[in-house]
C-alpha positions, 0 to 999 in steps of 0.5 A, spaced: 500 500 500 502 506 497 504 510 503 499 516 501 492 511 500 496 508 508 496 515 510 490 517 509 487 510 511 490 511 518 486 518 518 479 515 516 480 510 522 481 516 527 475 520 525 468 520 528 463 517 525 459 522 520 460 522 513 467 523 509 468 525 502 476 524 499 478 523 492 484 519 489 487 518 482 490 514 478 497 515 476 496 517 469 491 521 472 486 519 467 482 517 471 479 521 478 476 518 484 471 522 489 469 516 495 464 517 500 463 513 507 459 513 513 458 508 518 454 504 515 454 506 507 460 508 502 459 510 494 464 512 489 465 516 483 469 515 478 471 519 472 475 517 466 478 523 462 480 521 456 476 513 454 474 510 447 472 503 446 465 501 446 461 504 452 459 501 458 451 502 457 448 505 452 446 512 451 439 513 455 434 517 451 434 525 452 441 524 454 446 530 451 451 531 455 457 530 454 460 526 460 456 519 458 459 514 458 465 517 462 462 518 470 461 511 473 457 510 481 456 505 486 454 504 492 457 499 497 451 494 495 446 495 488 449 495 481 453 500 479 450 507 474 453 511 469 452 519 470 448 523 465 452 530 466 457 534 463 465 532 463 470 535 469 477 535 465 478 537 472 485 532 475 485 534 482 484 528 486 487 529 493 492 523 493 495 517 488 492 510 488 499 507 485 500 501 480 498 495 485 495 499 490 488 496 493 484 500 497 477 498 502 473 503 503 467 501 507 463 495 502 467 497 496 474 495 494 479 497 489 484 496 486 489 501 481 493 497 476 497 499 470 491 495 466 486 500 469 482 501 475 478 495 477 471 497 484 468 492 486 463 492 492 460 487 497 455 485 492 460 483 487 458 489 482 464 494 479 467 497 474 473 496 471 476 503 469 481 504 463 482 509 457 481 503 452 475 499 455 470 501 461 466 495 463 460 494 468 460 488 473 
């Protein structure tokens, strides 16, 4: 575990309980994370940047954002969701999620990997995230 996911792991484990918010990124920074978690809940938000291949879902009718196809959210159980709202290029994620880091955030765990991010949550729902290929689990 990169000493950055650690670090921010150990300051997780100190909070009281309510809800926190930190985001996290992949090296390459292509892919920005946003991770929610209470005392019984967690949720994550992934944007992938810059991604191509075929789309993960279909486009939903009445859709016209340009971000479809790009923002991906699950819960710490249920199925994973894509967003219908514009892109954010934005690449300012608190910390860096390594290569071969794998980190737990309540129900959900991921794991950063040169091949891409992978998320699963307890229900064995996920996503695997990279610029070639995103998929839903």
């Amino acid at each position: 575990m990169s000493s950055r996911i650690a670090f921010v792991l150990l300051i997780l484990s100190t909070l009281p309980a309510h809800a926190d918010v930190w985001s996290f990124e992949t090296p390459s920074e292509n892919i920005q994370c946003s991770v929610g978690q209470e005392v019984n809940f967690s949720d994550i938000y992934c944007t992938i940047i810059e991604r191509g291949g075929p789309l993960a879902y279909p486009r939903p009718s009445g859709c016209t954002a340009s971000g479809w196809g790009h923002i991906f959210l699950m819960g710490n159980r249920g199925p994973v969701s894509m967003d219908c709202r514009p892109l954010d290029r934005n690449r300012d994620a608190q910390s860096q999620a390594d290569y071969g880091v794998t980190g737990t955030f309540g129900g959900i765990t991921c794991t950063s990997e040169r091949t891409g991010l992978t998320c699963r949550n307890e229900d064995g729902h996920g996503f695997f995230l990279s610029r070639r290929s995103q998929q839903v689990f």
